[in-house]
VOGU-3710 file (C-alpha; in Angstrom, 3 decimals, decimal comma):
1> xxxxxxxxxx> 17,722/-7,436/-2,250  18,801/-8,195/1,083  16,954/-10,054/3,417  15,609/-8,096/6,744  14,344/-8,486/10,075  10,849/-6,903/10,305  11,520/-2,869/11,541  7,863/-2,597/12,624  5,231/-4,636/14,611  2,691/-5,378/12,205
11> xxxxxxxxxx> -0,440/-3,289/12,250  1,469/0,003/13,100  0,457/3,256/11,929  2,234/2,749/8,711  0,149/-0,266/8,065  -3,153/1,367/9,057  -2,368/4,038/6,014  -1,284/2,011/3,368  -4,279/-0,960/4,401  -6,741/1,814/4,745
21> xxxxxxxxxx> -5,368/3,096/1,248  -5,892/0,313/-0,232  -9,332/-1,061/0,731  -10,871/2,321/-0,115  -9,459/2,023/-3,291  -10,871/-1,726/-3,421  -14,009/-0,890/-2,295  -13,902/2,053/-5,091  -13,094/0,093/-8,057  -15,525/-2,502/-7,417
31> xxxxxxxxxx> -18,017/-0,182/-7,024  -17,457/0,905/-10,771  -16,187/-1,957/-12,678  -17,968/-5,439/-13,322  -14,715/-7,448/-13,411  -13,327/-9,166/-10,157  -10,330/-7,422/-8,339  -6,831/-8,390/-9,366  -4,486/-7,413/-6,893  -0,300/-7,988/-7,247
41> xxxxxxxxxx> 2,040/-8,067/-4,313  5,588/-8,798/-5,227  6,769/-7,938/-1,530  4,197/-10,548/0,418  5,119/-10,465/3,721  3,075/-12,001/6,082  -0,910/-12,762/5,424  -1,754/-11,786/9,019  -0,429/-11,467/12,327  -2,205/-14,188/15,180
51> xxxxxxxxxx> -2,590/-11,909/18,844  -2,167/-8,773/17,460  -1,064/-5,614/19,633  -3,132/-4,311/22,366  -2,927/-1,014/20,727  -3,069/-1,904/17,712  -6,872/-3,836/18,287  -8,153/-0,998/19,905  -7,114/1,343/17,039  -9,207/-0,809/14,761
61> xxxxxxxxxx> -12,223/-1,129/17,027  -12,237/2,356/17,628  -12,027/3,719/14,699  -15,384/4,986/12,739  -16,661/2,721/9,874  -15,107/2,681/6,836  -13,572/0,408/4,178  -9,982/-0,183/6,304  -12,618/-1,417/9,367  -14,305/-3,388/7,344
71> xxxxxxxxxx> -11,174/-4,982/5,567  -10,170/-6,237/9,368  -13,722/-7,796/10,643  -11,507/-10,011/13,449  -8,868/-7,352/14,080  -9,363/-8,824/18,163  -7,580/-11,959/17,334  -5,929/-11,549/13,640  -4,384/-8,663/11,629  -4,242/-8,776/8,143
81> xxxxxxxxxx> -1,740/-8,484/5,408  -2,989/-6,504/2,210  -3,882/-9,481/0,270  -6,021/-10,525/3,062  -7,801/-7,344/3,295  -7,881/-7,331/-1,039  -9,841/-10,695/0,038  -12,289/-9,317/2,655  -13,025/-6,361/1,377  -14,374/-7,833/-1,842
91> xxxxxxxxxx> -16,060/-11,050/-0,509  -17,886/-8,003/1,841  -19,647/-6,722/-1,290  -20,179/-10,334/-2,840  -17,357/-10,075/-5,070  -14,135/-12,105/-5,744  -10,727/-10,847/-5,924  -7,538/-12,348/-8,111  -4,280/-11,813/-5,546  -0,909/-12,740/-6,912
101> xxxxxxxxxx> 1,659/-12,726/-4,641  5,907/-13,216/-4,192  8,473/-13,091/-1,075  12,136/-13,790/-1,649  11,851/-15,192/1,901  10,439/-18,966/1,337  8,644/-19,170/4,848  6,360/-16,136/3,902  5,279/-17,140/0,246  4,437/-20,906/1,952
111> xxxxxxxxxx> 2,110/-18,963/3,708  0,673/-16,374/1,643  0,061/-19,730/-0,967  -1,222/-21,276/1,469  -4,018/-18,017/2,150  -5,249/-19,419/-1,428  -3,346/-16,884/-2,962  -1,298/-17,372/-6,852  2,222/-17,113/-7,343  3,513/-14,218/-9,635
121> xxxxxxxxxx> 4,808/-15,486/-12,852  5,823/-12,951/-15,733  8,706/-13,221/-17,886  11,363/-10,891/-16,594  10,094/-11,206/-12,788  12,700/-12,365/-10,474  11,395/-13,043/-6,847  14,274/-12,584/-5,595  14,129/-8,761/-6,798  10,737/-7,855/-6,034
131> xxxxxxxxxx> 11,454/-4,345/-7,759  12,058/-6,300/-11,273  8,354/-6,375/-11,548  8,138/-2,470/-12,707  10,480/-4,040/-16,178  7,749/-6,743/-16,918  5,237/-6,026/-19,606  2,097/-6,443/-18,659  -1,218/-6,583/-20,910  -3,219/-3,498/-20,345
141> xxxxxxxxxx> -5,779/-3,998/-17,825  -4,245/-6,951/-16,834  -4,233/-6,112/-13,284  -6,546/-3,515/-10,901  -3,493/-2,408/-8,472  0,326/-3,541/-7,745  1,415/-2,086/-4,389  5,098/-1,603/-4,130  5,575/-1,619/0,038  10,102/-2,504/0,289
151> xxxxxxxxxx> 11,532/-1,812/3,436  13,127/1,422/4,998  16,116/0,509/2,758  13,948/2,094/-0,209  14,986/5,359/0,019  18,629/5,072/0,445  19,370/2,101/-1,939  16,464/1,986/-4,259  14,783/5,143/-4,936  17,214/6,473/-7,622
161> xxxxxxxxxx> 16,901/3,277/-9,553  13,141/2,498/-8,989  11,067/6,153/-9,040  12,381/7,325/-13,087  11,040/3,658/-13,797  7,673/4,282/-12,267  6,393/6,616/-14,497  6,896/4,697/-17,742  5,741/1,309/-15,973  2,286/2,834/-15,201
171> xxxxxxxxxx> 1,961/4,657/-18,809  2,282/1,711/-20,595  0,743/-0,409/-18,202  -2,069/1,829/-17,168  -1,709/-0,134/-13,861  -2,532/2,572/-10,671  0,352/1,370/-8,480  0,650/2,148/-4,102  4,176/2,705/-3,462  4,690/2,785/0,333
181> xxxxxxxxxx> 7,840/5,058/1,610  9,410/4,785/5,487  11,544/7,517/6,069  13,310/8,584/9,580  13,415/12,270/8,686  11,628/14,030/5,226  14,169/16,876/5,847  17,476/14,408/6,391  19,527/13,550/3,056  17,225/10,523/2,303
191> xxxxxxxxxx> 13,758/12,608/2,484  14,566/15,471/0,178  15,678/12,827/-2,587  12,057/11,681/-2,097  11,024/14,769/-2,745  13,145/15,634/-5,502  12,644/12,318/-7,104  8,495/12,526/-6,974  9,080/16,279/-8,298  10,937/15,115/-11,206
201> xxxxxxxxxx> 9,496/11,799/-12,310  6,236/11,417/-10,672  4,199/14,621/-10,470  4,645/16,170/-14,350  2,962/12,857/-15,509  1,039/11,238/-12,874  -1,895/11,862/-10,541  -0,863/11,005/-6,709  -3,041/10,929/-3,780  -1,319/9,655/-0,578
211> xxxxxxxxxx> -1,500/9,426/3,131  1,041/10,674/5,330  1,521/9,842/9,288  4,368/11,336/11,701  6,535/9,239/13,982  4,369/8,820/17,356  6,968/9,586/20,002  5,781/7,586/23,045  4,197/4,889/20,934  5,620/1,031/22,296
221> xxxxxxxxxx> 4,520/-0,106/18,651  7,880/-0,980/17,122  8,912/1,258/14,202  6,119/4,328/14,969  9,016/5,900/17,024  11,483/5,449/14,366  9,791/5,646/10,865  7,428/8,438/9,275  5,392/6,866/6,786  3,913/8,188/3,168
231> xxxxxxxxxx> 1,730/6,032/1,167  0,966/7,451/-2,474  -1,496/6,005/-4,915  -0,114/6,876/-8,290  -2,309/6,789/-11,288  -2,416/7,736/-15,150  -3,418/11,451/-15,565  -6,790/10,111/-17,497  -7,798/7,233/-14,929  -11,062/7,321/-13,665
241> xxxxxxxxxx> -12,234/10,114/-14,842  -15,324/11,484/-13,348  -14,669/8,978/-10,158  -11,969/10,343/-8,918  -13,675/12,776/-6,744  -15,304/9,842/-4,754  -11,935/8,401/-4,148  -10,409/11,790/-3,211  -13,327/12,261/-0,564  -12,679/8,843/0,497
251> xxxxxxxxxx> -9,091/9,229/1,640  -9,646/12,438/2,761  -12,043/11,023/5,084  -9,773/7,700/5,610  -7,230/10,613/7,111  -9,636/12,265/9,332  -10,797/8,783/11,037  -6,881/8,282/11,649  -6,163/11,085/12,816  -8,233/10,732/15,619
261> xxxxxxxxxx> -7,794/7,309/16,301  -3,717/7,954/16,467  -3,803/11,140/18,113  -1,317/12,894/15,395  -1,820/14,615/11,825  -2,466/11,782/9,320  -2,660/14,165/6,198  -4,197/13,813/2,864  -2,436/15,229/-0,302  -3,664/14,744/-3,977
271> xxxx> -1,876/15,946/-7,116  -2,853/16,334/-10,601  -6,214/16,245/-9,851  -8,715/18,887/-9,812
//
């Protein structure tokens, strides 16, 4: 994989979907399992942003209580990466979480280690390829969530190769995995082979619940104007059965709370679940 400048300012609207995503889902599987949360994050990134945006603060101060709020208690001076807010969220409810991390970029993985967080080591994991983590075999129950969040490049380079391997990785596994998508336009040649490829691999086999948030036009956040952004939880047809419903009413609520606090449609979606 190439190495890339940032497209976004951290804490954009893409991050507020996928972090919200993912601390309801935190908060979720604590709330009905005994063992600590084990989190795995092959593409790192930063822990946190120091000064975050203007906007960006009071989108997280104004926004109505809930799981993503509390995953970003000093959102005023610090913005945090997804292991951070793994880390929050659970310490919140007097629980520990397990975050494994990677970044082919060395600078980034010095920090992340240095956030107290473990280096991913399976056999067949390259760090360098982030992706190669969906061809490791992994002991079931090994891990409570591996979020997949590659650059815009995803769709264009990576999608045909990575999506018919998702569906296989998380039977075997029975690992729920959050795969975040950027796209500049769902109807342009790169969004219908999203489509096409969830249609074909993902949605016979899998349930999916996901976010979804529209570019915001006049937004001076860099990459709102540029990117719309989808992120889907995707999970073994038989996980969590009889919890679900919780989780569903969670996100749906997650989008309501966003949509007001971005001022466009953040929309809620589930699949294969009743």
């Amino acid at each position: 994989m190439k190495a890339h400048r940032l497209p976004y300012d951290m804490g954009n609207a893409g991050d507020l979907i996928k972090h919200g995503l993912i601390a309801e889902f935190a908060e979720w599987w604590l709330a009905i399992n005994k063992s600590d949360f084990a989190f795995l994050d092959p593409f790192g990134g930063r822990p946190y942003v120091s000064a975050p945006r203007s906007e960006v603060i009071r989108r997280i101060q104004q926004i109505p209580d809930c799981a993503l709020k509390r995953g970003q208690p000093d959102a005023a001076n610090r913005y945090c990466g997804s292991g951070n807010v793994v880390k929050i969220v659970s310490a919140n409810i007097n629980r520990s979480a397990v975050i494994k991390v990677s970044d082919r970029d060395q600078l980034a993985l010095h920090d992340l280690l240095n956030e107290g967080f473990e280096s991913i080591h399976f056999d067949g994991f390259d760090m360098q390829e982030s992706f190669s983590i969906v061809d490791c075999e992994m002991p079931s129950h090994f891990a409570s969530l591996l979020l997949l969040d590659p650059f815009d490049d995803f769709l264009p380079e990576y999608a045909n190769s990575i999506v018919p391997r998702l569906q296989e990785f998380i039977s075997n596994s029975g690992l729920p995995v959050v795969l975040f998508v950027l796209c500049e336009d769902w109807e342009n040649k790169a969004g219908k082979k999203w489509q096409h490829l969830r249609d074909r691999y993902l949605s016979p086999n899998l349930t999916q619940l996901s976010l979804v948030c529209p570019k915001l036009p006049k937004s001076m956040i860099k990459g709102e104007t540029n990117f719309n952004s989808e992120v889907v939880l995707l999970l073994p047809h038989d996980y969590g059965e009889g919890y679900l419903a919780n989780l569903k009413d969670r996100l749906h609520g997650l989008s309501v709370s966003l949509t007001e606090v971005l001022d466009v449609d953040v929309v809620f979606n589930s699949r294969g679940i009743l």
